[in-house]
PDB file of N, CA, C and O in Angstrom:
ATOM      1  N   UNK A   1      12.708   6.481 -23.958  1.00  0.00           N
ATOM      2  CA  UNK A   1      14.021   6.456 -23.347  1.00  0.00           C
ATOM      3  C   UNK A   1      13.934   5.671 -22.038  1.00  0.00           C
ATOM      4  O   UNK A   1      12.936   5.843 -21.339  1.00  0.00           O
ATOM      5  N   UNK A   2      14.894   4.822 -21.643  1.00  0.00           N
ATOM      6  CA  UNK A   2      14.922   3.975 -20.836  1.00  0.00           C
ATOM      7  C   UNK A   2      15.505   4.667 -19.624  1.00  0.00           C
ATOM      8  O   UNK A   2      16.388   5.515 -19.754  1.00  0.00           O
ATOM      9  N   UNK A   3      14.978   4.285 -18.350  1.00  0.00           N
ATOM     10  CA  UNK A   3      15.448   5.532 -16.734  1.00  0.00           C
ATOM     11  C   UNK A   3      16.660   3.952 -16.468  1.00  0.00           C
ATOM     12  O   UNK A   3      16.362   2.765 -16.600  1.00  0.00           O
ATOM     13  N   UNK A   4      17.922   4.520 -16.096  1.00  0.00           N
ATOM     14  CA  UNK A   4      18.582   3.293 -15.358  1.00  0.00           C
ATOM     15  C   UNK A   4      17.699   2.961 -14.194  1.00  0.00           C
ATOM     16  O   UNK A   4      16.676   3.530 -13.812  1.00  0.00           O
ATOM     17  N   UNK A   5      18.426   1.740 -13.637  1.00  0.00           N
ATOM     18  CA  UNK A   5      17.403   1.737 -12.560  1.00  0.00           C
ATOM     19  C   UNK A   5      17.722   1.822 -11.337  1.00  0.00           C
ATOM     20  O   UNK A   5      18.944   1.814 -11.185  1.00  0.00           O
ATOM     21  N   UNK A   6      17.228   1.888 -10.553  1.00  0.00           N
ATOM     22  CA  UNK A   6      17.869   2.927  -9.410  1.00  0.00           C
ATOM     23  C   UNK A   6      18.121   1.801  -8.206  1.00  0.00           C
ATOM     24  O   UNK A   6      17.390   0.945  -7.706  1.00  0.00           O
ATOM     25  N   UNK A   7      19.051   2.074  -8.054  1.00  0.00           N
ATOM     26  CA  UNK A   7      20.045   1.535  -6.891  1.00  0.00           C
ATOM     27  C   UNK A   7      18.938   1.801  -5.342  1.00  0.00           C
ATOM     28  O   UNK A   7      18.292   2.801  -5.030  1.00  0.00           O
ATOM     29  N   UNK A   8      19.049   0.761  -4.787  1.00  0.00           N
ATOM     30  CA  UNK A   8      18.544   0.879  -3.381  1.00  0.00           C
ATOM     31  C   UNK A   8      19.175   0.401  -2.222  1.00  0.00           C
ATOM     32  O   UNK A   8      19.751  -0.686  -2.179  1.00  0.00           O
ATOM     33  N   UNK A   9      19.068   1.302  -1.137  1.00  0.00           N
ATOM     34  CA  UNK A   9      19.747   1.113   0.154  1.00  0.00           C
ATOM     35  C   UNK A   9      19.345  -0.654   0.654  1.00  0.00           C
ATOM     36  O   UNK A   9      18.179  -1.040   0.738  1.00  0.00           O
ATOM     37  N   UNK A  10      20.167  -1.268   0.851  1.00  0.00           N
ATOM     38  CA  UNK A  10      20.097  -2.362   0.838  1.00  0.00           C
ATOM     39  C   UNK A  10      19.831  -3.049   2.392  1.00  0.00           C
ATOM     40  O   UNK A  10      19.229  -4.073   2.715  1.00  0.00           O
ATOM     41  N   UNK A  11      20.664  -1.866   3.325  1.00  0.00           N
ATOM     42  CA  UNK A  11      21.360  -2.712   4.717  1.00  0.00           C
ATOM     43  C   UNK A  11      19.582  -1.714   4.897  1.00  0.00           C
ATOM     44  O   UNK A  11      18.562  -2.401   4.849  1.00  0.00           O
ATOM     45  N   UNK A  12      19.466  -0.343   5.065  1.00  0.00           N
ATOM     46  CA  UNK A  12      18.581   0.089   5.383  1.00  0.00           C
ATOM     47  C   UNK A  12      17.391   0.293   4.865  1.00  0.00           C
ATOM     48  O   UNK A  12      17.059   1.456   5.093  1.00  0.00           O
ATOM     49  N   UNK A  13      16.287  -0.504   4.050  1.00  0.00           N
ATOM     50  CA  UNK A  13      15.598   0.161   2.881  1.00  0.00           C
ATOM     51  C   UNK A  13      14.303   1.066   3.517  1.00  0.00           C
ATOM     52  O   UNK A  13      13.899   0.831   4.656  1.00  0.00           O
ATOM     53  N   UNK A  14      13.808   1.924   2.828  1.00  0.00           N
ATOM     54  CA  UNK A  14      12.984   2.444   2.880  1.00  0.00           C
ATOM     55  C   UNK A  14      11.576   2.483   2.185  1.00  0.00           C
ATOM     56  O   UNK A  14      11.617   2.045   1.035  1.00  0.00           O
ATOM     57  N   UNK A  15      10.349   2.902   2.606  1.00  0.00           N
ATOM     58  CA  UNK A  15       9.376   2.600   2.350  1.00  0.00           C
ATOM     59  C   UNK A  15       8.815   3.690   2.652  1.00  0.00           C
ATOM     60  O   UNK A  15       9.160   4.075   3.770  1.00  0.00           O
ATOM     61  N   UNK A  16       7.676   4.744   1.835  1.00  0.00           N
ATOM     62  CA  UNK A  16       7.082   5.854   1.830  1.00  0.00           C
ATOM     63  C   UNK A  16       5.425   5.707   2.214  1.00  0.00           C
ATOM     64  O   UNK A  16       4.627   5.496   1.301  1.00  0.00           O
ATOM     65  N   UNK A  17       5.110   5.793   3.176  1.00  0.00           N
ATOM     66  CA  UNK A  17       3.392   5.285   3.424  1.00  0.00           C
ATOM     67  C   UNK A  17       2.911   6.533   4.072  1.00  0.00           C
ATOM     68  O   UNK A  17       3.749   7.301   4.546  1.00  0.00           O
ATOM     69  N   UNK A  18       1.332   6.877   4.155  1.00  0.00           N
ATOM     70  CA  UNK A  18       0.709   7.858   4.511  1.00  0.00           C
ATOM     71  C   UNK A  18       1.055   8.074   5.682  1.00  0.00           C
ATOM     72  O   UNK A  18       1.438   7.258   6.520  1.00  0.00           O
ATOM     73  N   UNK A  19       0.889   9.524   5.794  1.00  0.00           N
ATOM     74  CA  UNK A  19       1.473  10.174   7.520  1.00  0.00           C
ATOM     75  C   UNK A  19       0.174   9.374   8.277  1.00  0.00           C
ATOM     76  O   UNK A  19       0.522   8.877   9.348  1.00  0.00           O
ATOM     77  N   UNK A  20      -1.094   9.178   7.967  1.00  0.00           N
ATOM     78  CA  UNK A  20      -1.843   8.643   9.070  1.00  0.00           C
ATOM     79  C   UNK A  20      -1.649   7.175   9.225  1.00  0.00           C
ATOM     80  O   UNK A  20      -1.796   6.694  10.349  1.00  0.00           O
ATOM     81  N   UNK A  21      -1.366   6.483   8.314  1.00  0.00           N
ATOM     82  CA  UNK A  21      -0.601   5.108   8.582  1.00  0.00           C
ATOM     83  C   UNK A  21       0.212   4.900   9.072  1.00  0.00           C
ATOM     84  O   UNK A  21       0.557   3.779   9.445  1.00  0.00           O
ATOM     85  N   UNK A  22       0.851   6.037   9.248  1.00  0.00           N
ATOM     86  CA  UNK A  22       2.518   6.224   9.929  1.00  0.00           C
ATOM     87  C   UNK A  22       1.709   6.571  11.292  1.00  0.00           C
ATOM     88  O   UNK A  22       1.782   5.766  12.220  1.00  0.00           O
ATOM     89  N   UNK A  23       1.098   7.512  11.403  1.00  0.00           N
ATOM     90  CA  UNK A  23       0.532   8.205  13.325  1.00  0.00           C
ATOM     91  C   UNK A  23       0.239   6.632  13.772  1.00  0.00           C
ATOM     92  O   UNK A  23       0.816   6.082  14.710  1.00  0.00           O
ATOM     93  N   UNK A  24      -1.105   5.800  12.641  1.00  0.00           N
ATOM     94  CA  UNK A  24      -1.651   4.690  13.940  1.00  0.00           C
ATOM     95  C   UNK A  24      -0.340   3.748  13.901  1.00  0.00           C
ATOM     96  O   UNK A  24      -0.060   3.378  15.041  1.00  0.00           O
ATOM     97  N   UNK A  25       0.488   3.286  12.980  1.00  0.00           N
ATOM     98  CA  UNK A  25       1.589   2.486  13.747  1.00  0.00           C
ATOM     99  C   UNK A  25       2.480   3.163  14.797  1.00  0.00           C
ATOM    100  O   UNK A  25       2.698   2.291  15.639  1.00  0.00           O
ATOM    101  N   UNK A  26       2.952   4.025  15.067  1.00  0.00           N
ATOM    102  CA  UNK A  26       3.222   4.960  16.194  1.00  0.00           C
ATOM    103  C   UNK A  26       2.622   4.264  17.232  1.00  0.00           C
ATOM    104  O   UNK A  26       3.067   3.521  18.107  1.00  0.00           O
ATOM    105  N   UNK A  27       1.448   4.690  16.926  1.00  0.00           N
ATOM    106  CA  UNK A  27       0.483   4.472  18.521  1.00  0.00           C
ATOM    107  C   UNK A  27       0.121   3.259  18.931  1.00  0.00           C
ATOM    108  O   UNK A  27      -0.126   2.890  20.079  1.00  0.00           O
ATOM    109  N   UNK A  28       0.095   2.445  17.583  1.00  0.00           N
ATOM    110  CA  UNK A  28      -0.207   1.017  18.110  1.00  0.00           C
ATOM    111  C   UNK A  28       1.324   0.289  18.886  1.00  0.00           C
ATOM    112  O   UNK A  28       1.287  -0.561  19.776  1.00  0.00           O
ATOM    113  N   UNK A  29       2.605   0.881  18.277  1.00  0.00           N
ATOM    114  CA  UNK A  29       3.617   0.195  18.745  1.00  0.00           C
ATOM    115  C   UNK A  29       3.861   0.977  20.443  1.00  0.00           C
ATOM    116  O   UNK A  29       4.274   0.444  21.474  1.00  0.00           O
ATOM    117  N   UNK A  30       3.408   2.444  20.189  1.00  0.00           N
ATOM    118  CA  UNK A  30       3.788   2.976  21.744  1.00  0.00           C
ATOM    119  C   UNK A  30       3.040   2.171  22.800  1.00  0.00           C
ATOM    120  O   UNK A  30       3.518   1.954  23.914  1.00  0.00           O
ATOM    121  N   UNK A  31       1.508   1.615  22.288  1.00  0.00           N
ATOM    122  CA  UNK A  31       0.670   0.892  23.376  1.00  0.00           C
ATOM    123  C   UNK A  31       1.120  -0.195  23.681  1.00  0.00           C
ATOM    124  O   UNK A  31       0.711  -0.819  24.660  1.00  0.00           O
ATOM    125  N   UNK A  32       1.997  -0.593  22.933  1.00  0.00           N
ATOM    126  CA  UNK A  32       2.141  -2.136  22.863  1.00  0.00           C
ATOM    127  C   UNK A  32       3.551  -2.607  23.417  1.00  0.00           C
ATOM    128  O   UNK A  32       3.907  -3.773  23.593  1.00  0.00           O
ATOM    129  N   UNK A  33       4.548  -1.017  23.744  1.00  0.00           N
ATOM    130  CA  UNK A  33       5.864  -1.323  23.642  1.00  0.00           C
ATOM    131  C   UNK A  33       6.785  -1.924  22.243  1.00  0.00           C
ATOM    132  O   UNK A  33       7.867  -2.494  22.380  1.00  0.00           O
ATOM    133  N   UNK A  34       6.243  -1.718  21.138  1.00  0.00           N
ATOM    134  CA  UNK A  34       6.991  -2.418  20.366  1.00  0.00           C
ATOM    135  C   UNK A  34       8.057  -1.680  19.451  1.00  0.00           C
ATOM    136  O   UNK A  34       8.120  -0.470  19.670  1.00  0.00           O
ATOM    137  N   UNK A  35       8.776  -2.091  18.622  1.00  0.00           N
ATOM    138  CA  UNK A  35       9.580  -1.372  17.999  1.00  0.00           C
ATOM    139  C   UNK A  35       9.536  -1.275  16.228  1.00  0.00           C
ATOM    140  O   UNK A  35       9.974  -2.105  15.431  1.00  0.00           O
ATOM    141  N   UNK A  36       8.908  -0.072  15.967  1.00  0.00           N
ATOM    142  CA  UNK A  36       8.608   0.231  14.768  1.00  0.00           C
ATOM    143  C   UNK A  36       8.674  -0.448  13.424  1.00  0.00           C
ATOM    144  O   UNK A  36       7.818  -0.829  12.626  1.00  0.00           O
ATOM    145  N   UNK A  37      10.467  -0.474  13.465  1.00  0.00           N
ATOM    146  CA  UNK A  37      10.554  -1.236  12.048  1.00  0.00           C
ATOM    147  C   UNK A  37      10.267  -2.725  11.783  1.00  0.00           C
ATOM    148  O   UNK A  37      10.004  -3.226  10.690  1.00  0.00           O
ATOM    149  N   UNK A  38      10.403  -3.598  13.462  1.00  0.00           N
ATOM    150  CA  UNK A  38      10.105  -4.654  13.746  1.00  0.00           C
ATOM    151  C   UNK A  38       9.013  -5.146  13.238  1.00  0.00           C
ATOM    152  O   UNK A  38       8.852  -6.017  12.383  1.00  0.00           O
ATOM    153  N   UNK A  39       8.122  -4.384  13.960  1.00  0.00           N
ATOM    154  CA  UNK A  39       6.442  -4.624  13.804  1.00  0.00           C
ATOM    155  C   UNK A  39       5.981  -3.731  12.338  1.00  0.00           C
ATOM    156  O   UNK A  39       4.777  -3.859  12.118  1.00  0.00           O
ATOM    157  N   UNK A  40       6.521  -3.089  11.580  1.00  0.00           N
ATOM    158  CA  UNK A  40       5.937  -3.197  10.185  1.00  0.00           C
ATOM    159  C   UNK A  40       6.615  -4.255   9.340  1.00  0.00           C
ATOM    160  O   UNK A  40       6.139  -4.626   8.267  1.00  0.00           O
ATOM    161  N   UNK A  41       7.164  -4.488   9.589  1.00  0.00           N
ATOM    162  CA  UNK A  41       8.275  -6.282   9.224  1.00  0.00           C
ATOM    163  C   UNK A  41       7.307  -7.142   9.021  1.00  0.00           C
ATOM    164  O   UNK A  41       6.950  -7.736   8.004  1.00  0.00           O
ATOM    165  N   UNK A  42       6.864  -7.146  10.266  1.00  0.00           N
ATOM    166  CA  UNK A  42       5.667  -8.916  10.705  1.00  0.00           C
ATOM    167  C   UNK A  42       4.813  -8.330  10.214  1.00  0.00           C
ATOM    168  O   UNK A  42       4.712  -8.748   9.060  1.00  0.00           O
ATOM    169  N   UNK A  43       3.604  -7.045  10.544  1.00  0.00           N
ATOM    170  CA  UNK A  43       2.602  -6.652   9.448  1.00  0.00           C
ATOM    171  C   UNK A  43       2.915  -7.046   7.891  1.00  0.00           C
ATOM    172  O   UNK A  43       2.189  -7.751   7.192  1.00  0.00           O
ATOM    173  N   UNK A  44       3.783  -6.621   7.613  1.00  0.00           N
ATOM    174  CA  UNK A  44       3.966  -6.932   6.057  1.00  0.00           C
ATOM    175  C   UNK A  44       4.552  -8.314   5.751  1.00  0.00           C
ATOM    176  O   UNK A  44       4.805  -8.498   4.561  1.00  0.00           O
ATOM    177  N   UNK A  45       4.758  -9.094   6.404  1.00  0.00           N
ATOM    178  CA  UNK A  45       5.306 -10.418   6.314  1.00  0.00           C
ATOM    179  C   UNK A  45       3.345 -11.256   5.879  1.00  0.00           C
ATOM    180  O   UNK A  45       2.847 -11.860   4.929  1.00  0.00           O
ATOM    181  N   UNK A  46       3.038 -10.936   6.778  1.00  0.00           N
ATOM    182  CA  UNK A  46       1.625 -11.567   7.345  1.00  0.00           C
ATOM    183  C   UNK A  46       0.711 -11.468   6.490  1.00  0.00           C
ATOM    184  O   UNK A  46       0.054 -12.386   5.999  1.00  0.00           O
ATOM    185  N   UNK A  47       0.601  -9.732   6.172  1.00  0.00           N
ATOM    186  CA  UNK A  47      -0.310  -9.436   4.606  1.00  0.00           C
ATOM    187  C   UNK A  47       0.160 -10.007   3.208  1.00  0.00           C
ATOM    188  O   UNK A  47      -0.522 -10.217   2.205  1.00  0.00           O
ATOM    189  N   UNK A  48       1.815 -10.244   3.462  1.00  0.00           N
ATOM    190  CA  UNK A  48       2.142 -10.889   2.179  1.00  0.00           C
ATOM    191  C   UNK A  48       1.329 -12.477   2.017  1.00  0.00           C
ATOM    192  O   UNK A  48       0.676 -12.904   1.065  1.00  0.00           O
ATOM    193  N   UNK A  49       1.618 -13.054   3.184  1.00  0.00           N
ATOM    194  CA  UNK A  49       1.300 -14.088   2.788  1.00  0.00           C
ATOM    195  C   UNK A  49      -0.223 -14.907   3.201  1.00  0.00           C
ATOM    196  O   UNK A  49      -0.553 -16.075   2.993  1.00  0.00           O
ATOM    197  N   UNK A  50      -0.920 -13.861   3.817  1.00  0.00           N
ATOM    198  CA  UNK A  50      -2.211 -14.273   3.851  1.00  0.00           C
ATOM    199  C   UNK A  50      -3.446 -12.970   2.870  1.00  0.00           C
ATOM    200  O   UNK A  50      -4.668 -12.837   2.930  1.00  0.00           O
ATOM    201  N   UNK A  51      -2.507 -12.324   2.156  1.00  0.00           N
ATOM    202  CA  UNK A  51      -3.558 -11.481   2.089  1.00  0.00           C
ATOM    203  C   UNK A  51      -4.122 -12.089   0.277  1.00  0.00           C
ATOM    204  O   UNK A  51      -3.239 -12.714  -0.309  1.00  0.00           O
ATOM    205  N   UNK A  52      -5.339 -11.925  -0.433  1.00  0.00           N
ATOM    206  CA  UNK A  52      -5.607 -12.151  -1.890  1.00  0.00           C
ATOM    207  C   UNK A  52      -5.960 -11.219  -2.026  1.00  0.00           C
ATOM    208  O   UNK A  52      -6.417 -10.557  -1.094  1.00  0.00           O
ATOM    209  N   UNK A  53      -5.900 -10.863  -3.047  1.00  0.00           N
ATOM    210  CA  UNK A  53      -6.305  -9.720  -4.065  1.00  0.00           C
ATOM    211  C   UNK A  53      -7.491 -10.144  -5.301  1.00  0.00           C
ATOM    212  O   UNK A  53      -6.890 -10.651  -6.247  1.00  0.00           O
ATOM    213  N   UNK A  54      -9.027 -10.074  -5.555  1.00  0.00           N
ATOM    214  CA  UNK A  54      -9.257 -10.429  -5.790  1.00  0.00           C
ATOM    215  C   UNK A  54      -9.911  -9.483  -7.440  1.00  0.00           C
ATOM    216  O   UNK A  54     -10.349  -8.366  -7.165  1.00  0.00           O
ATOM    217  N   UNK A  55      -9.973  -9.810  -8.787  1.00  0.00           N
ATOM    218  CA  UNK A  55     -10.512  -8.470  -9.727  1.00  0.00           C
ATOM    219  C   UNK A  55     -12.145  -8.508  -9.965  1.00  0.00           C
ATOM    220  O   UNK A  55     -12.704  -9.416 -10.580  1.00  0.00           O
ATOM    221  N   UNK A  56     -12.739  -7.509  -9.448  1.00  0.00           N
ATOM    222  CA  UNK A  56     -14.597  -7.806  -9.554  1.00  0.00           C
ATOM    223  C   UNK A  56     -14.560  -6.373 -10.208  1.00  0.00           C
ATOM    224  O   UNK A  56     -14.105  -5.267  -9.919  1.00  0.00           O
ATOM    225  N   UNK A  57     -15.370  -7.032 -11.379  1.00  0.00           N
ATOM    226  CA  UNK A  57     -15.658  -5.993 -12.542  1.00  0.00           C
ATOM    227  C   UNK A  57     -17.079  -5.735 -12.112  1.00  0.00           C
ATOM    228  O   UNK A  57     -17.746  -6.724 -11.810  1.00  0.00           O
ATOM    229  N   UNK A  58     -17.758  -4.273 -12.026  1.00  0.00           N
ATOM    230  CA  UNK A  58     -18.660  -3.911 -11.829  1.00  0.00           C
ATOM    231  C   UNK A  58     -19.127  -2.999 -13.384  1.00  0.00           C
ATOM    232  O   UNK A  58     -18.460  -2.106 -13.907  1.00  0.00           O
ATOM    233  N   UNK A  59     -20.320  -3.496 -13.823  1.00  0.00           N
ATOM    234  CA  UNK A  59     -20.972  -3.207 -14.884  1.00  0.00           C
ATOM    235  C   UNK A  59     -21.316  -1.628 -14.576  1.00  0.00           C
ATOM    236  O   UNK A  59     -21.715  -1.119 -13.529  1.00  0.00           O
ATOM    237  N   UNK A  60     -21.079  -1.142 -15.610  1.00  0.00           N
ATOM    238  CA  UNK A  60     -21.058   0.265 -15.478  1.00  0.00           C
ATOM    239  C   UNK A  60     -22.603   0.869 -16.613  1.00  0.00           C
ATOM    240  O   UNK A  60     -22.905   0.453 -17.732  1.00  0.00           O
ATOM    241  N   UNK A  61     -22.982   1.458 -16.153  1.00  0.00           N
ATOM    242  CA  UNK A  61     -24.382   2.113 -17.329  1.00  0.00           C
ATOM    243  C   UNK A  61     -24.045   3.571 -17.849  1.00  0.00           C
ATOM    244  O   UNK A  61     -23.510   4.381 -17.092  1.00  0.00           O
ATOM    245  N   UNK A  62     -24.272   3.792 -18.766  1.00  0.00           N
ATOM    246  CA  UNK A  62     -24.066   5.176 -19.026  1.00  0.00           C
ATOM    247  C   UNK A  62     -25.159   5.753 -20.225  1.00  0.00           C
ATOM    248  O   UNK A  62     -25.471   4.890 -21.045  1.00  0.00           O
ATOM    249  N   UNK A  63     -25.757   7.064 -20.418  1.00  0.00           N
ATOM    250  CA  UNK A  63     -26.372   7.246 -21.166  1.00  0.00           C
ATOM    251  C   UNK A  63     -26.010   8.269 -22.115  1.00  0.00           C
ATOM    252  O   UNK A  63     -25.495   9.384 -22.033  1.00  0.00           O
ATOM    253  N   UNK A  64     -26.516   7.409 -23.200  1.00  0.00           N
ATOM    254  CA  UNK A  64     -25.986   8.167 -24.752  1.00  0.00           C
ATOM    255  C   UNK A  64     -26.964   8.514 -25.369  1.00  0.00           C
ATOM    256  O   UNK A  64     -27.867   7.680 -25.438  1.00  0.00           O
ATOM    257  N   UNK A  65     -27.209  10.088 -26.166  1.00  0.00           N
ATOM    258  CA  UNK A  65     -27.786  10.050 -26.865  1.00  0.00           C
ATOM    259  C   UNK A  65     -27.350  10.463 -28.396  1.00  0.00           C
ATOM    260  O   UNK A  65     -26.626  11.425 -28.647  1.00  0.00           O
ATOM    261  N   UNK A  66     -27.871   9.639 -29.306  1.00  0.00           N
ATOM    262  CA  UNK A  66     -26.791   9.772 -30.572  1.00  0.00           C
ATOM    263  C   UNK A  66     -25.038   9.009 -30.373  1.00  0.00           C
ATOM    264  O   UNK A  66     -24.847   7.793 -30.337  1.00  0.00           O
ATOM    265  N   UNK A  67     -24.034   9.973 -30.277  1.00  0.00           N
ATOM    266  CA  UNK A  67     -22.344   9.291 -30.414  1.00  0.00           C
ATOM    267  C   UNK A  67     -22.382  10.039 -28.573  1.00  0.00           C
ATOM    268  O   UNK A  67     -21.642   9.541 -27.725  1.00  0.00           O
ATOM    269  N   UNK A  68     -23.127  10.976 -28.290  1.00  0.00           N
ATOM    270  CA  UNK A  68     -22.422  11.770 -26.967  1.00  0.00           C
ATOM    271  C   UNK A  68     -23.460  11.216 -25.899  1.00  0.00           C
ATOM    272  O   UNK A  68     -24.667  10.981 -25.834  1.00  0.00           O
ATOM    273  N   UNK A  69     -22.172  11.126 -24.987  1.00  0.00           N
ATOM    274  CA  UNK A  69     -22.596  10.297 -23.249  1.00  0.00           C
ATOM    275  C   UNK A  69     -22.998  11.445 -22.684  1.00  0.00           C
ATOM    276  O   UNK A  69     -22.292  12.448 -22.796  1.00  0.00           O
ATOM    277  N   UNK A  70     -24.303  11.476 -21.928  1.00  0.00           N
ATOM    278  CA  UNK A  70     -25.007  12.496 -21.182  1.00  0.00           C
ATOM    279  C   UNK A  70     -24.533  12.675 -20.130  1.00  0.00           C
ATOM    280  O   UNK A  70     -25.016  13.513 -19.369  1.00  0.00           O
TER     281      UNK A  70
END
């Protein structure tokens, strides 16, 4: 079954991130004088466009004896 899809605040949007990600931007904007939504704006502007994401497959070992993994 298909979920409609959900309408989002447009003028104001919102974004859900860890309370301790939330404390150090707090503190980095109180040291700095800056203003919250501003400065997670340019953070996320900046990571968008300098950040890569890169996929490294790490070989995994496991031991079997017979069909069952030990």
């Amino acid at each position: 079954m298909d979920k409609p899809q959900q309408v989002y605040n447009k003028k104001n949007p919102m974004v859900r991130i860890p309370r301790e990600s939330y404390d150090k931007l707090v503190e980095f904007c109180n040291e700095n004088d800056l203003v919250i939504s501003a400065t997670i704006g340019r953070f996320l502007e900046y990571c968008l466009e300098n950040a890569e994401f890169k996929e490294v497959q790490t070989p995994v070992e496991k031991l079997f004896i017979g069909d069952c993994e030990v």
